[in-house]
N, CA, C and O atoms as CSV, one atom per row, in Angstrom:
chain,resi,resn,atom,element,x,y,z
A,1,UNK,N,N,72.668,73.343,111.295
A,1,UNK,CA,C,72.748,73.044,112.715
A,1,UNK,C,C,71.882,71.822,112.993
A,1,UNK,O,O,70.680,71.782,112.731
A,2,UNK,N,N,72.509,70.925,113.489
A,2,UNK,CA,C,71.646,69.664,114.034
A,2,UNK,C,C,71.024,69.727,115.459
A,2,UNK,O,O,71.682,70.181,116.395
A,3,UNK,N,N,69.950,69.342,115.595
A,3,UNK,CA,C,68.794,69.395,116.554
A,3,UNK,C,C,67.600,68.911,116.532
A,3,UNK,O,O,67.734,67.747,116.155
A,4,UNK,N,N,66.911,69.047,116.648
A,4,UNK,CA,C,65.213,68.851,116.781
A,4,UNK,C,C,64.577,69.155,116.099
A,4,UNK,O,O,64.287,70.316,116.390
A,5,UNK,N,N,63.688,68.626,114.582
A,5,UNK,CA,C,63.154,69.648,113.891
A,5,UNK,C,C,62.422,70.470,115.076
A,5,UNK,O,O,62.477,70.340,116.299
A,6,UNK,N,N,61.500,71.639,113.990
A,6,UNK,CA,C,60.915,72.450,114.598
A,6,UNK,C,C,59.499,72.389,113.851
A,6,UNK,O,O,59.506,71.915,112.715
A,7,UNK,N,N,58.710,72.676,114.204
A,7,UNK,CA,C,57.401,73.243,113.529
A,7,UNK,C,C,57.440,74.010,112.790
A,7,UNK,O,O,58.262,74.868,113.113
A,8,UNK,N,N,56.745,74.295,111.466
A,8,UNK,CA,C,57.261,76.040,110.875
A,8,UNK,C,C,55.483,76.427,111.034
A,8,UNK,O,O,54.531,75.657,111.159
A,9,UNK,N,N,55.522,77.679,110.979
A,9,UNK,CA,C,54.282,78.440,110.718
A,9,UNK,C,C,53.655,78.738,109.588
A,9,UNK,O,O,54.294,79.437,108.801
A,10,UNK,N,N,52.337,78.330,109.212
A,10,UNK,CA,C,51.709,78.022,108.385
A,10,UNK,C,C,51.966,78.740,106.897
A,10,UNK,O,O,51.286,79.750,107.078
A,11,UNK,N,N,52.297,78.828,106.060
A,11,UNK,CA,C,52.399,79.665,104.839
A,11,UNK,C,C,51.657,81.004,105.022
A,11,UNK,O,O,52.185,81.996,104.521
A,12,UNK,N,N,50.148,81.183,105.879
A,12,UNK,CA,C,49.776,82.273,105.664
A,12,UNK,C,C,50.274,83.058,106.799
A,12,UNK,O,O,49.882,84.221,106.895
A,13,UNK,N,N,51.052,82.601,107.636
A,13,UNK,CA,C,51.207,83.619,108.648
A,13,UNK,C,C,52.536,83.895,108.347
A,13,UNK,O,O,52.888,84.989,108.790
A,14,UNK,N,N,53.536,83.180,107.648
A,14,UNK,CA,C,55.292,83.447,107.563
A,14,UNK,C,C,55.141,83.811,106.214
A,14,UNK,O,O,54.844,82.948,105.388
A,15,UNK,N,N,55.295,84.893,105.917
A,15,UNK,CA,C,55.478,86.187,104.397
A,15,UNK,C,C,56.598,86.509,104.764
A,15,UNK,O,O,56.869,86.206,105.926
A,16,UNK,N,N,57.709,87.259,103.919
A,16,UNK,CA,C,58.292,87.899,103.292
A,16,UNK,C,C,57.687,89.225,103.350
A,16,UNK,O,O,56.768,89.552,102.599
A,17,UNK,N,N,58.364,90.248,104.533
A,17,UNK,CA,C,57.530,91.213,105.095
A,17,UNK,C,C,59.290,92.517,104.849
A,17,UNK,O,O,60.374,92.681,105.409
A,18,UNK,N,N,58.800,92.887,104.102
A,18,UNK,CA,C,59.977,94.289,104.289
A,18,UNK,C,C,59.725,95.290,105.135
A,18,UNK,O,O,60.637,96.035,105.494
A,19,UNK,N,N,58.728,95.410,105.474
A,19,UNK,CA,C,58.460,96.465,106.259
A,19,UNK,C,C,57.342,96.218,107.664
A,19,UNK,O,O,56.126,96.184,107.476
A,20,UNK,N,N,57.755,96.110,108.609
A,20,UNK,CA,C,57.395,95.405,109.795
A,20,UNK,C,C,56.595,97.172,110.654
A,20,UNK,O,O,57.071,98.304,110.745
A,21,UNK,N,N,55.354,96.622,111.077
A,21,UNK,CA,C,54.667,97.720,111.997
A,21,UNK,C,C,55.076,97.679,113.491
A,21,UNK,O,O,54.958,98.631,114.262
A,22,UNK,N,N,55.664,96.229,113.865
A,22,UNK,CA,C,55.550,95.701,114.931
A,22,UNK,C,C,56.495,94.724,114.752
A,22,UNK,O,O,56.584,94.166,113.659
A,23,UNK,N,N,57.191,94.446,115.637
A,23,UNK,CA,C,58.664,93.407,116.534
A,23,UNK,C,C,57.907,92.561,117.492
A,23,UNK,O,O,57.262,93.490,117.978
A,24,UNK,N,N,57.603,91.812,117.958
A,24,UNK,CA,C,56.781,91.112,118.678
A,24,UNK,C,C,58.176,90.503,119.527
A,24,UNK,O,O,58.386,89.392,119.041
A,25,UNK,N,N,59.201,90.791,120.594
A,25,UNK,CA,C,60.403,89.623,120.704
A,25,UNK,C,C,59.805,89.058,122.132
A,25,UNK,O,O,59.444,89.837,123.014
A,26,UNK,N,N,59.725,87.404,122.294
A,26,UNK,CA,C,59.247,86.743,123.652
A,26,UNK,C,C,60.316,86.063,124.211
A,26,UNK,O,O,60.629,85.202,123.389
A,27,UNK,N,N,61.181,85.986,125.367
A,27,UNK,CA,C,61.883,85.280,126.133
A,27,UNK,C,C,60.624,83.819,126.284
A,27,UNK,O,O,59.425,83.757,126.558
A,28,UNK,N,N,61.864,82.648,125.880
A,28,UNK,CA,C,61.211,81.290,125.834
A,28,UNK,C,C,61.725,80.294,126.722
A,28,UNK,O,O,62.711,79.900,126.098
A,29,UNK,N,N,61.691,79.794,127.535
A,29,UNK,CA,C,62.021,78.827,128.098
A,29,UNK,C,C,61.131,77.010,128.248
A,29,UNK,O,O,60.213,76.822,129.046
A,30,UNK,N,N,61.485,76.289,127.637
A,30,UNK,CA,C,60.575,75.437,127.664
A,30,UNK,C,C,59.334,75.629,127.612
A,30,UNK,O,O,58.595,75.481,128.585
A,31,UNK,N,N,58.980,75.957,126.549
A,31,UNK,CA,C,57.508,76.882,126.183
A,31,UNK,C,C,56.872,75.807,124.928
A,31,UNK,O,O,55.842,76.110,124.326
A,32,UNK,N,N,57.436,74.860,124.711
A,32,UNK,CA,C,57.069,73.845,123.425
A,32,UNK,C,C,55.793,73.844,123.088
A,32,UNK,O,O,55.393,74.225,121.988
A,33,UNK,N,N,54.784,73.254,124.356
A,33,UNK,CA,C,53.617,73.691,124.445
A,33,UNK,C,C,52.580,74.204,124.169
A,33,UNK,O,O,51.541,73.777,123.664
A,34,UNK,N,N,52.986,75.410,124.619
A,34,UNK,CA,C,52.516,77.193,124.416
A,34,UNK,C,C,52.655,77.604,123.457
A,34,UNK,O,O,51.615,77.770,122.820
A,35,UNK,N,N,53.583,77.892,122.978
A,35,UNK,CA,C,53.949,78.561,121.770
A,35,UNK,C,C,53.199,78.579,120.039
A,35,UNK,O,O,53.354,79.408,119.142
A,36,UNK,N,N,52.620,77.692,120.062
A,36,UNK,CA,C,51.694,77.104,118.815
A,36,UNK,C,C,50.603,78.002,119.424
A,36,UNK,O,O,50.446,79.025,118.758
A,37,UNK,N,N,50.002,77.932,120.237
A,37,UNK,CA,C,48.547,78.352,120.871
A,37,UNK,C,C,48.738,80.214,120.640
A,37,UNK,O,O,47.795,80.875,120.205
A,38,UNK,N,N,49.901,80.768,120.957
A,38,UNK,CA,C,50.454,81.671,121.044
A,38,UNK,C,C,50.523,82.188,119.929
A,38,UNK,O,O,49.826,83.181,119.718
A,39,UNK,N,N,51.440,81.635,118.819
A,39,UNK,CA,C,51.581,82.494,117.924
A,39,UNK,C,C,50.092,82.472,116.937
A,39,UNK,O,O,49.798,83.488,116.308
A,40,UNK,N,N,49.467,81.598,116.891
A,40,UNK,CA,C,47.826,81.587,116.553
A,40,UNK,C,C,46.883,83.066,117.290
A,40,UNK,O,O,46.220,83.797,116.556
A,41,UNK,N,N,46.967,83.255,118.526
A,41,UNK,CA,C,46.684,84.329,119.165
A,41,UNK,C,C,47.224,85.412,118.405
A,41,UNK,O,O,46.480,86.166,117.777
A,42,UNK,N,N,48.370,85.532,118.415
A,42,UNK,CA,C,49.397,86.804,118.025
A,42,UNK,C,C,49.521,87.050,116.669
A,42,UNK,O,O,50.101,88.098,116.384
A,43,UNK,N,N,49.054,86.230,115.590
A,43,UNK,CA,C,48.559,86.358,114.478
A,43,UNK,C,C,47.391,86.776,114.275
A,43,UNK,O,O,47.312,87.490,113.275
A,44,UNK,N,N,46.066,86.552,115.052
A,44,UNK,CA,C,44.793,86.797,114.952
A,44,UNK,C,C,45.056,88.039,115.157
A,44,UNK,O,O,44.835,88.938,114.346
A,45,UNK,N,N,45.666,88.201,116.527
A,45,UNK,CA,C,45.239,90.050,116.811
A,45,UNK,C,C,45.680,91.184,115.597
A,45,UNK,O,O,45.015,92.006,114.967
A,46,UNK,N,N,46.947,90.861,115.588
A,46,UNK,CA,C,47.551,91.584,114.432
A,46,UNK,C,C,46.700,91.579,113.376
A,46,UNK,O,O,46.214,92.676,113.098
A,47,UNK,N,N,46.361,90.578,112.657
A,47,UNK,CA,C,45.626,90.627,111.298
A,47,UNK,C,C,44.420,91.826,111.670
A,47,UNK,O,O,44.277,92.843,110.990
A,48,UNK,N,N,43.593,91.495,112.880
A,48,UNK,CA,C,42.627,92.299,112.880
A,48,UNK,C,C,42.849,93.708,112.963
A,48,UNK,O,O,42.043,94.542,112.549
A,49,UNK,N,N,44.043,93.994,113.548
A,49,UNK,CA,C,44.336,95.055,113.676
A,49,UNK,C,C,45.214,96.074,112.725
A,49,UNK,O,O,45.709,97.173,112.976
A,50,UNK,N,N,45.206,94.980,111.102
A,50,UNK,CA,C,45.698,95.100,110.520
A,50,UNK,C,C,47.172,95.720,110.191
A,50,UNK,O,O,47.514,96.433,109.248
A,51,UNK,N,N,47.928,95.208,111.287
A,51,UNK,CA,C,49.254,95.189,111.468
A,51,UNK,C,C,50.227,94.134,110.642
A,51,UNK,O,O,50.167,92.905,110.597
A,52,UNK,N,N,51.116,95.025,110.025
A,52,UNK,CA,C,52.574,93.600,109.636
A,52,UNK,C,C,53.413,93.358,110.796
A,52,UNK,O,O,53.595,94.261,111.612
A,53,UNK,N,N,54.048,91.972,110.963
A,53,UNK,CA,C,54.200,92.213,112.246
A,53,UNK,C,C,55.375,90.984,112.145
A,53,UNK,O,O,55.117,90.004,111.446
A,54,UNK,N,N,56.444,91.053,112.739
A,54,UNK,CA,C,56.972,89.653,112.812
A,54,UNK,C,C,57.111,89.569,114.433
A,54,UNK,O,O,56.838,90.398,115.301
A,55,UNK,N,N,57.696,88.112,114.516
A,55,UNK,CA,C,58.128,87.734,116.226
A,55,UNK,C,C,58.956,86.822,116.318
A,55,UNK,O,O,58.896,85.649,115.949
A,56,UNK,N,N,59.638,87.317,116.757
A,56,UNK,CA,C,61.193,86.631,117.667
A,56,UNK,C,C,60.779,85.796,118.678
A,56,UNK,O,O,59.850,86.230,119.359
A,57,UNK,N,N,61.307,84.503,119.014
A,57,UNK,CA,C,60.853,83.834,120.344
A,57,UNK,C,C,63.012,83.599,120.343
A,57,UNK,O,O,63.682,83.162,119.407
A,58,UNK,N,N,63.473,84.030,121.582
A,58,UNK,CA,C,64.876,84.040,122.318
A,58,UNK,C,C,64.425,82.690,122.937
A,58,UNK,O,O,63.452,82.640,123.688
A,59,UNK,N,N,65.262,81.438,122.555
A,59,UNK,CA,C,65.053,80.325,123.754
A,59,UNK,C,C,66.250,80.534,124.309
A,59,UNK,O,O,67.186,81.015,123.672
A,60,UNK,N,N,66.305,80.266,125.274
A,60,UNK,CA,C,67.705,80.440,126.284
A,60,UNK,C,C,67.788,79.004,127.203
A,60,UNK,O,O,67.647,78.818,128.412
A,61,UNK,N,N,68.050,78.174,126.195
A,61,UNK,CA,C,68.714,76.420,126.483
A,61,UNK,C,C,67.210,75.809,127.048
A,61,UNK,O,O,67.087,75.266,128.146
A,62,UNK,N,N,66.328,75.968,126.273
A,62,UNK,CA,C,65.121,74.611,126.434
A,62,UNK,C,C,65.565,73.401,126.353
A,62,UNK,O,O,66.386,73.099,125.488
A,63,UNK,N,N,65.123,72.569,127.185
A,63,UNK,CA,C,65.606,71.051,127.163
A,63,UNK,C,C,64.638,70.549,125.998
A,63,UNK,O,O,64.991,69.666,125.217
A,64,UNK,N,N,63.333,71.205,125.934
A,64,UNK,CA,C,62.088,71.101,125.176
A,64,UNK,C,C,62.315,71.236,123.472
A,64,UNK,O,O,63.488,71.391,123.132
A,65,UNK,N,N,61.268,71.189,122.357
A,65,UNK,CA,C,61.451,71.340,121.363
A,65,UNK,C,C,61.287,72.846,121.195
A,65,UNK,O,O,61.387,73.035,119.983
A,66,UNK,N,N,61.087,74.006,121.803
A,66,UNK,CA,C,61.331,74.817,122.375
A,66,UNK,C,C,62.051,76.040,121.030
A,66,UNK,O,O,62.457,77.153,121.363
């Protein structure tokens, strides 16, 4: 699919997880921004809380890199 690259998430936070504790899914709208700051947050907590965890971000037509 052609578009915008994207950012990927750092090697230590994107594993190969078979078995998930937690679904994390966020409605996104022009969130380009945010979203870096965010999933840094949402990685910290989890780790501490020693959760596996993945997360879905739904964009629903960002004009943004989004």
């Amino acid at each position: 699919m052609d578009g915008p690259s994207r950012p990927a998430f750092n090697d230590t936070i994107l594993q190969k997880v078979e078995k998930v504790d937690i679904s994390i899914i966020i409605p996104a709208k022009d969130e380009e921004e945010s979203i870096p700051e965010l999933c840094q947050w949402i990685a910290r907590v989890m780790e501490e809380a020693g959760l596996r965890f993945e997360v879905l971000f739904i964009d629903d037509g960002s004009t943004d890199n989004t």
